[in-house]
N, C-alpha and C positions, 0 to 999 in steps of 0.2 A: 461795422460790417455794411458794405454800400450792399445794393438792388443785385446785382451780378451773384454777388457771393451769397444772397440769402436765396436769391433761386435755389443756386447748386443745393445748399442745403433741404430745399424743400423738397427739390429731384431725390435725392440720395435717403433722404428720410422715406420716401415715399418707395424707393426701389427697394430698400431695407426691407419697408415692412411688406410689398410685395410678395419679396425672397421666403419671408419668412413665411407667410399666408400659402404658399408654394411647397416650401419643404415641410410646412404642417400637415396639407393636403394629402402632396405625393409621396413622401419619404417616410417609413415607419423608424421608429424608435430603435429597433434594430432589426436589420433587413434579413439577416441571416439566421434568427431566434429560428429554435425547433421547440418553443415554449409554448404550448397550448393550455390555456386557464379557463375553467368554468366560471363565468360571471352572472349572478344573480341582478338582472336590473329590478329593484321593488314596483311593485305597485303604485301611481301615481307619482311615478320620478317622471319631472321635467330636465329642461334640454342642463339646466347646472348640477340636479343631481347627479347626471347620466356623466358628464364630466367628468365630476369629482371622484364617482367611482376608478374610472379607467386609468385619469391621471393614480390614483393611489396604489392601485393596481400596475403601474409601471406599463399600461396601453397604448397612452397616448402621453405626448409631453407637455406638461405643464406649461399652458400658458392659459393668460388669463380671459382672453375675448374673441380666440380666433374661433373657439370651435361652435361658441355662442352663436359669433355671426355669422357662421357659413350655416347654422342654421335657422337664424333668425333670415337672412338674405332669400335664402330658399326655401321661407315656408316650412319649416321640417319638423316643429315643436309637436302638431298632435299628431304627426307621424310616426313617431318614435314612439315604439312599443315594449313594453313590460317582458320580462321574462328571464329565463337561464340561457345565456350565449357561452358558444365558444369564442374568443380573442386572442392573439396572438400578438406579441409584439412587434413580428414579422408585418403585420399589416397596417397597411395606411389607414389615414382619417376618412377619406372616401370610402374604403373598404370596410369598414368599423360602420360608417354611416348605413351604406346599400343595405347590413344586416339588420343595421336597428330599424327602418325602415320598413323592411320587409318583412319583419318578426319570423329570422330565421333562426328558432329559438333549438334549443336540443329535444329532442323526443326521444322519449323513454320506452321499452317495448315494455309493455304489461300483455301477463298471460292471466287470462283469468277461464278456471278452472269446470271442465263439465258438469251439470249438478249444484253448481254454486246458486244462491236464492240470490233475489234481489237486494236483500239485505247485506249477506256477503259478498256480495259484489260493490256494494258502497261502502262497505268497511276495507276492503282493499284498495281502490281507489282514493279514499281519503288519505289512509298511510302513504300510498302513492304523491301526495300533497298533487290531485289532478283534483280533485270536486269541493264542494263545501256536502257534507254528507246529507244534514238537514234537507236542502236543497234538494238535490239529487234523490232521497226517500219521495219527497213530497213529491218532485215530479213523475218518477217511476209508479208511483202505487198512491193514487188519491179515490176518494168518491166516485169520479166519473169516469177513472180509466185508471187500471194497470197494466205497467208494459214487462211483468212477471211472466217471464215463459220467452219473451220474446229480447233479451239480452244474450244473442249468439254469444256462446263463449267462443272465445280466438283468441288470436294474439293483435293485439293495435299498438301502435306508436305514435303517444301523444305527448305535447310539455307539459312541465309542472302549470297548475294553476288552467288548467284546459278549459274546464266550467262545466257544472251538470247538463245545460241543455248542449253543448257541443257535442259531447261524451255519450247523452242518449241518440244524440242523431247519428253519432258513427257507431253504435249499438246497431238499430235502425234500419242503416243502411243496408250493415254488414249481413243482417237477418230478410230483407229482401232479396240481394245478390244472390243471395243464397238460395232462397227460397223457387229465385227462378231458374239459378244454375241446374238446381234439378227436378226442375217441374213438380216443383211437391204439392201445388193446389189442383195440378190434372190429377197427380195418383190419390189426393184427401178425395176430391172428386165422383173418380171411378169406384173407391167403397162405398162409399155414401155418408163421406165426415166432411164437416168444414175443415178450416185450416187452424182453427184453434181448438176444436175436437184432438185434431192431430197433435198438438202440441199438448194439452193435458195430458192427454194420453201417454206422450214420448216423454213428459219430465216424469210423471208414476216409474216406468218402465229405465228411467234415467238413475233412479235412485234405490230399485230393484235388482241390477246386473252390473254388470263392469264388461266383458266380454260381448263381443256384436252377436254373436251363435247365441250366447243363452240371452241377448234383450230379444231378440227373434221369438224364444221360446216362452218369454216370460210376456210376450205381448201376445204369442198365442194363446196363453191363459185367460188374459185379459181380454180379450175379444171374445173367444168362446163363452164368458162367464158375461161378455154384455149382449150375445147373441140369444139366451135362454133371460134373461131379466134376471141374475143372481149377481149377486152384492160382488163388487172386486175386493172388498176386506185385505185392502194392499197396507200396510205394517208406515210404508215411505207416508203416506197420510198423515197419519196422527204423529208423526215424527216433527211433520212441517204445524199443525195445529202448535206441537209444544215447541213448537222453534227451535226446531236440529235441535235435540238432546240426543245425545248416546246412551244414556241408561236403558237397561231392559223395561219395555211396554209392560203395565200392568192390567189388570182385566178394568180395573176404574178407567184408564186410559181409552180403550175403547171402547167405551160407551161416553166419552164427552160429547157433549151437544154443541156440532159444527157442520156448517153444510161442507167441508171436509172430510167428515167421516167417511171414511167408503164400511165401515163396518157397520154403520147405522142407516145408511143413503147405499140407494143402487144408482146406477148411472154414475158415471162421471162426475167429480168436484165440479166446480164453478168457475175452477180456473188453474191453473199449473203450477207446482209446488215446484218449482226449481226451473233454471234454464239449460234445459237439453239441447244435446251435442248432434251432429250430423246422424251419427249413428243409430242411438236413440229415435229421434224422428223417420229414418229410413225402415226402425223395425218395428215402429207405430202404424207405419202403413203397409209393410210385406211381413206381417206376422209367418213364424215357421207354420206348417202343414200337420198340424198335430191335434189330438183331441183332449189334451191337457186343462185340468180345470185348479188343478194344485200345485205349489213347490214350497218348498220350503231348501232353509240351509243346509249344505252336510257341512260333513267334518271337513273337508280337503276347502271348504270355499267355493264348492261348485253346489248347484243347486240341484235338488232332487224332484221331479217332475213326474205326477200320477193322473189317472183319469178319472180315479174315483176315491169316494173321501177315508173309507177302507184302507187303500195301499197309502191316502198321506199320513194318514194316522203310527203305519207303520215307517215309514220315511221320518217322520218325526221323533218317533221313540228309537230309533236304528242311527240318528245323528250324531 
């Protein structure tokens, strides 16, 4: 083979693997697919295990250096990030890339529920596979701060593996926005409660009602009872003392020694047994107009409300 002809070869070798660098690029596997696959990239995959996945996955076509080097050329190794993607066969290498890069991962909507504690709310998100729960306890509710009371229940859209301190900062957020969408530190203000006055307050009253009309009325009880210096002896306390149990309260029950107690302690807990809803917080600060000091359950579910301990007594035996 003289000089002329090893040229051509090195041309043609050289346009080959162009072509191919090219239709690796721009060409998907099949352009026309309506095939959408959830893909888990793990934890600590580099730019071969990220490959190996897609290639097996039938995403991208097997080959052995292209996809290496267009990201070794461009930098892209500690770019490429972790998580659950959508991929399609329908789409290029390029296309495949932008998302890894970008960690345009799937988000999941979690609702988590009015009333929920702290605790229940990191046992859901763990199932969720968004937190490490450890984590997430410890940073929610330590020695020097709990953010108990202040996990706005909503709805958020996050990906798996999100991380506790992400997850409390869109907590956080959610619970500022909010806080100022409706001025609730002018109205804590104008009674004469801080803002987490307000909010001990609205988780009691969170885990007392279900309906906005009777948290209204059950927060008029609770104001009127902190207006005269008398005990709120609210049931939802010692509830959270034993850590949400549903069994019926015994009289040993309340008398346990806990600055929780509202049957032992007047004034307000020390801090908020649950994270309260809109609602709740709205009827912590506009209690209804009533001189209610009692309720108790009836039979229908609706609550029976007295001004003096006479008619609760009969509300009670009438249940």
């Amino acid at each position: 083979m003289n000089f002329v002809e090893k040229l051509l070869l090195l041309f043609f070798i050289l346009f080959l693997s162009f072509t191919l660098f090219l239709t690796a690029l721009y060409f998907p596997v099949q352009e026309k697919s309506s095939i959408a696959k959830i893909i888990q990239i793990p934890i600590g995959s580099n730019a071969t295990n990220i490959k190996n996945i897609l290639e097996q996955e039938k995403i991208i076509r097997k080959n052995p250096f292209i996809f290496n080097m267009y990201v070794k050329i461009f930098n892209m190794e500690s770019k490429l990030r972790y998580g659950e993607y959508i991929f399609s066969p329908s789409m290029n290498l390029l296309q495949i890339l932008d998302k890894l890069t970008k960690g345009d991962v799937v988000r999941h909507k979690i609702t988590i529920p009015e009333g929920f504690t702290y605790k229940q709310i990191a046992e859901l998100l763990y199932k969720k596979e968004v937190i490490d729960i450890n984590e997430f306890l410890d940073l929610v509710k330590n020695k020097e701060k709990s953010w108990e009371g202040y996990l706005f229940p909503d709805t958020y859209e996050v990906p798996k593996h999100y991380g506790s301190e992400k997850m409390l900062d869109a907590f956080l957020t959610n619970f500022n926005r909010m806080i100022e969408k409706h001025q609730i530190r002018d109205l804590a203000e104008k009674i004469g409660y801080s803002l987490n006055d307000v909010i001990i307050l609205a988780s009691i009253i969170e885990k007392e009602a279900k309906t906005f009309e009777e948290k209204k009325l059950v927060s008029s009880v609770f104001h009127n009872r902190l207006d005269i210096d008398m005990k709120l002896q609210s049931c939802a306390t010692i509830y959270y003392i034993l850590g949400n149990t549903t069994e019926k309260l015994s009289d040993s029950d309340l008398k346990i020694d806990s600055p929780y107690n509202t049957y032992l302690h007047k004034g307000l807990p020390p801090g908020p047994i649950c994270n309260p809803g809109l609602d709740s917080i709205k009827a912590a600060l506009e209690p209804a107009d009533e001189e209610y000091l009692y309720f108790v359950l009836g039979k229908d579910g609706e609550h029976l409300f007295s001004k003096d301990y006479s008619e609760h007594l009969k509300n009670k035996n009438n249940k």
